[in-house]
Residue frames as qw, qx, qy, qz and C-alpha x, y, z in Angstrom:
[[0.563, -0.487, -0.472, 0.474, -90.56, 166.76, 349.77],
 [0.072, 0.813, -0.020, 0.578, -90.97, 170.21, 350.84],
 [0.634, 0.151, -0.319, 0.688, -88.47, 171.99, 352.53],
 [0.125, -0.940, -0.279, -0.155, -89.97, 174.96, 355.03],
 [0.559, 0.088, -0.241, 0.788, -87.21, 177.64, 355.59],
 [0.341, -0.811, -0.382, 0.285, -87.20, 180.50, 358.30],
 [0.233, 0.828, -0.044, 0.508, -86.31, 184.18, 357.57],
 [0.666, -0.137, -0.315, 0.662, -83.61, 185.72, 358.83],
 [0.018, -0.952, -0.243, 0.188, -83.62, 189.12, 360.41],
 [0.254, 0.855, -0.380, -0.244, -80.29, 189.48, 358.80],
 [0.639, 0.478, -0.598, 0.069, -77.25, 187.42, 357.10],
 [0.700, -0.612, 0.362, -0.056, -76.05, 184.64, 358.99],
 [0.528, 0.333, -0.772, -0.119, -73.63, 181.85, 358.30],
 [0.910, -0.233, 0.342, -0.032, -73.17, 178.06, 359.70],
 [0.326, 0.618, -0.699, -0.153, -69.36, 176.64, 358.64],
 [0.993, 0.082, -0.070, -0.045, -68.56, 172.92, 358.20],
 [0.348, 0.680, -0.632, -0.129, -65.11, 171.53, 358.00],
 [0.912, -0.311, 0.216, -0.159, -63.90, 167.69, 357.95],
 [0.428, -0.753, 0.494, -0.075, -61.45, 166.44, 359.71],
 [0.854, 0.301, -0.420, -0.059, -59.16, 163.58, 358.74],
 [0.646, -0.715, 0.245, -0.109, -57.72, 161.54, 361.47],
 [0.703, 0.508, -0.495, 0.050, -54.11, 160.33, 360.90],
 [0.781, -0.538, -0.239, 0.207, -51.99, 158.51, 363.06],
 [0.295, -0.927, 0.184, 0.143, -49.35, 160.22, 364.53],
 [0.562, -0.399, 0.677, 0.259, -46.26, 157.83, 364.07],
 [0.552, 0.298, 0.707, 0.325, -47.46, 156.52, 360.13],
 [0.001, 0.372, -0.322, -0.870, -49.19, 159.39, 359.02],
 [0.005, -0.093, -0.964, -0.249, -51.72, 156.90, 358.02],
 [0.534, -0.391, -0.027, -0.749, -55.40, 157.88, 358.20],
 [0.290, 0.052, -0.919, 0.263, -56.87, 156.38, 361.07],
 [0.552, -0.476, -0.543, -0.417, -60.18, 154.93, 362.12],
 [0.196, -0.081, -0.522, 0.826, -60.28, 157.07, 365.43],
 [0.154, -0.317, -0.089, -0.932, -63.47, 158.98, 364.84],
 [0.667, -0.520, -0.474, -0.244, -66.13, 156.89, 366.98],
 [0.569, -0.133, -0.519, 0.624, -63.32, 156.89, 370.32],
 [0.012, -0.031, -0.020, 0.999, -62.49, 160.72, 369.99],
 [0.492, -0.404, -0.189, -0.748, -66.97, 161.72, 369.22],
 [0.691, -0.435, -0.578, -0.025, -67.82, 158.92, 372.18],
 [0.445, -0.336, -0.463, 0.689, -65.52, 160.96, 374.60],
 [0.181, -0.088, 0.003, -0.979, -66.79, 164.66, 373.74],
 [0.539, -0.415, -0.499, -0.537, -70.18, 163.35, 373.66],
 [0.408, -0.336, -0.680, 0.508, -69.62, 162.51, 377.61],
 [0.188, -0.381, -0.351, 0.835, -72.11, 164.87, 379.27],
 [0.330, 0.151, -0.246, -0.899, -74.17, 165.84, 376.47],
 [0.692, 0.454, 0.114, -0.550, -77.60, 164.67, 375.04],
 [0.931, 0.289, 0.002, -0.224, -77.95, 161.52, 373.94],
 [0.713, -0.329, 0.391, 0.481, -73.98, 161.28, 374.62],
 [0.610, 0.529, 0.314, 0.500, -73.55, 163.34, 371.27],
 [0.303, -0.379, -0.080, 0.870, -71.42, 166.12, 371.15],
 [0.414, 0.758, 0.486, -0.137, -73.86, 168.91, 369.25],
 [0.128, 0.914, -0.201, -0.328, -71.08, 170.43, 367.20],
 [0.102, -0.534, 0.818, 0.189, -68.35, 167.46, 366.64],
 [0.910, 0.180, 0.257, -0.270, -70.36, 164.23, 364.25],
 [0.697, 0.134, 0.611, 0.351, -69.50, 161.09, 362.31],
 [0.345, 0.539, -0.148, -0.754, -68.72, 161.91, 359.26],
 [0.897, 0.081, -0.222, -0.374, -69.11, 158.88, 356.36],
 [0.628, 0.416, -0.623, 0.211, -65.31, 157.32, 357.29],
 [0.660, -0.726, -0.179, 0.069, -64.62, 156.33, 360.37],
 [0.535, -0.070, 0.120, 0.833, -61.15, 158.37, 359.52],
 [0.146, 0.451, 0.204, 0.856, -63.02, 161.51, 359.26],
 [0.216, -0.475, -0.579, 0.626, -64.62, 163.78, 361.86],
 [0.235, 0.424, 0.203, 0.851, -66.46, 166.80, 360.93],
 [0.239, -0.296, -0.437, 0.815, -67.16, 169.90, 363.03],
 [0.042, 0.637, 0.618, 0.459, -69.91, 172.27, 362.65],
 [0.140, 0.061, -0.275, 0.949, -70.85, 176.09, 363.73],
 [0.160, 0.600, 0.623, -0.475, -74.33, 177.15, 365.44],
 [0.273, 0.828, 0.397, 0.288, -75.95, 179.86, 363.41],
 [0.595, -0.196, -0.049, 0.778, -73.20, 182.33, 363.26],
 [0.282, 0.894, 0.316, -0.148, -73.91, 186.43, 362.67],
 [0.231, 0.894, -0.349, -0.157, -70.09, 187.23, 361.28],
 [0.802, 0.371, -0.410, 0.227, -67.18, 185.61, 360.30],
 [0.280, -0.611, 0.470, -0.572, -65.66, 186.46, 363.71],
 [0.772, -0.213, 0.272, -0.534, -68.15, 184.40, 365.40],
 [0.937, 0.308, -0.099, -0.129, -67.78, 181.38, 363.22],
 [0.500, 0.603, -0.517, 0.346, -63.94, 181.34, 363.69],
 [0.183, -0.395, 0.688, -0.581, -64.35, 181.09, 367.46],
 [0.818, -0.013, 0.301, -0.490, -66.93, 178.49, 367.35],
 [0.952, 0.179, -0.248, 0.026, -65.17, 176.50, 365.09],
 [0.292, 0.598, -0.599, 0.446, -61.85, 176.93, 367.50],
 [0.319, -0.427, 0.729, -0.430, -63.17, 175.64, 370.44],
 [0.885, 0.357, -0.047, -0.295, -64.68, 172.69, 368.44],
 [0.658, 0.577, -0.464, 0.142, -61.40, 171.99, 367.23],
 [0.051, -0.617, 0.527, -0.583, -59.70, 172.10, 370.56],
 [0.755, -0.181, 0.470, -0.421, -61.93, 169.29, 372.08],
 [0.948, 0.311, 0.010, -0.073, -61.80, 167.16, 369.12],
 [0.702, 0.507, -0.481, 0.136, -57.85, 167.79, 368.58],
 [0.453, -0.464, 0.615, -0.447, -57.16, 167.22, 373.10],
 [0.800, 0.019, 0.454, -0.391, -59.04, 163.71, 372.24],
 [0.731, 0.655, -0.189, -0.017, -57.31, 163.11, 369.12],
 [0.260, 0.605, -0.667, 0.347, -53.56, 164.14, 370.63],
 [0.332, -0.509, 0.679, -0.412, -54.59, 161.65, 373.54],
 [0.920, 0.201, 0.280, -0.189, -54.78, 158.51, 371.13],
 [0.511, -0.168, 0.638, 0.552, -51.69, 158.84, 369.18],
 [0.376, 0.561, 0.554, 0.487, -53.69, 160.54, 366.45],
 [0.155, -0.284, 0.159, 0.933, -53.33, 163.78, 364.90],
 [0.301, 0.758, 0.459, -0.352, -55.87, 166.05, 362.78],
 [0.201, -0.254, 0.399, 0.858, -55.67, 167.19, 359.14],
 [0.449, 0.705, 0.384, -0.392, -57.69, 168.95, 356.61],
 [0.151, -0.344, 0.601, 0.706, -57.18, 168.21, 352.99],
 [0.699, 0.273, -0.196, -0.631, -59.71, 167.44, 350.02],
 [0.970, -0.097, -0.083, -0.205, -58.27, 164.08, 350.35],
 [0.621, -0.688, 0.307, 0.218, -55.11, 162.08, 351.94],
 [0.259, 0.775, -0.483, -0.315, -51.86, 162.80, 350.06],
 [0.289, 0.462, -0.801, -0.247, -51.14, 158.93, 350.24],
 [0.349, 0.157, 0.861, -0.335, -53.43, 156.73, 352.50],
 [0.259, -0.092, -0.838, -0.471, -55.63, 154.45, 350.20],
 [0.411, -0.146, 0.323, -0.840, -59.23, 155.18, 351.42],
 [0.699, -0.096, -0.658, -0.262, -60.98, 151.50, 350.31],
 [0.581, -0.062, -0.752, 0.306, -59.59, 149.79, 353.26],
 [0.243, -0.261, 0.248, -0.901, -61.57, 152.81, 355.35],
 [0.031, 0.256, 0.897, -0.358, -64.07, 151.48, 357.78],
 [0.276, -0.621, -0.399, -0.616, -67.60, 153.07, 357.69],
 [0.062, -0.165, 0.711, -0.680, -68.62, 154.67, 360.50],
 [0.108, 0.371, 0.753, -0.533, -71.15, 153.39, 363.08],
 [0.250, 0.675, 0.652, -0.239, -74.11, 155.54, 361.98],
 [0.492, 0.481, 0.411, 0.598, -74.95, 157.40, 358.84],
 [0.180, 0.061, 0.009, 0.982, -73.40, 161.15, 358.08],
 [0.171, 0.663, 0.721, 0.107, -75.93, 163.68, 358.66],
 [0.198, 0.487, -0.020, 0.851, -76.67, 167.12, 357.20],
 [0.273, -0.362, -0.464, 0.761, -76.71, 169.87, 360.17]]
């Protein structure tokens, strides 16, 4: 499969970061991530928010920056990202963390989500 890539006229970037949804009250990861991406998606295309996707858990959310030209940029793009996802999050009883993986919640018993991760 060939891959065609466009030149840049100079350095950009594009950040990632995913989210883990815990509940509030357990601390427990929690399979929140279809609620919280069905309400941001209100109002967009195809009902999908174009910055906030599935990610493979349905305990994981992951955000994403446009084509960014500084770290600057990217920091504010992934802040008001965050802000929608954690407004929709704090108005479920669930909370938002970012670790490499949860310090004690057994991921097996994770749901899948709804439709398969994809790369941005």
């Amino acid at each position: 499969m060939q891959i065609d890539f466009a030149s840049s006229e100079r350095c950009s970037l594009g950040v990632e970061v995913e989210l883990e949804v815990v509940d509030r009250t357990t601390r427990e990861l929690a399979s929140g991530a279809s609620e919280i991406l069905a309400e941001l998606g209100q109002g967009h295309p195809n009902a999908e928010h174009p910055k906030a996707k599935h990610e493979l858990l349905e305990s994981t959310v992951e955000i994403i920056t446009g084509i960014c030209q500084d770290v600057g940029e990217a920091k504010a793009d992934l802040s008001a990202t965050l802000a929608e996802v954690q407004a929709a999050a704090n108005s479920r009883g669930l909370a938002l963390m970012c670790s490499g993986t949860h310090p004690f919640s057994d991921w097996a018993p994770s749901t899948s989500a709804p439709t398969p991760a994809t790369c941005a």
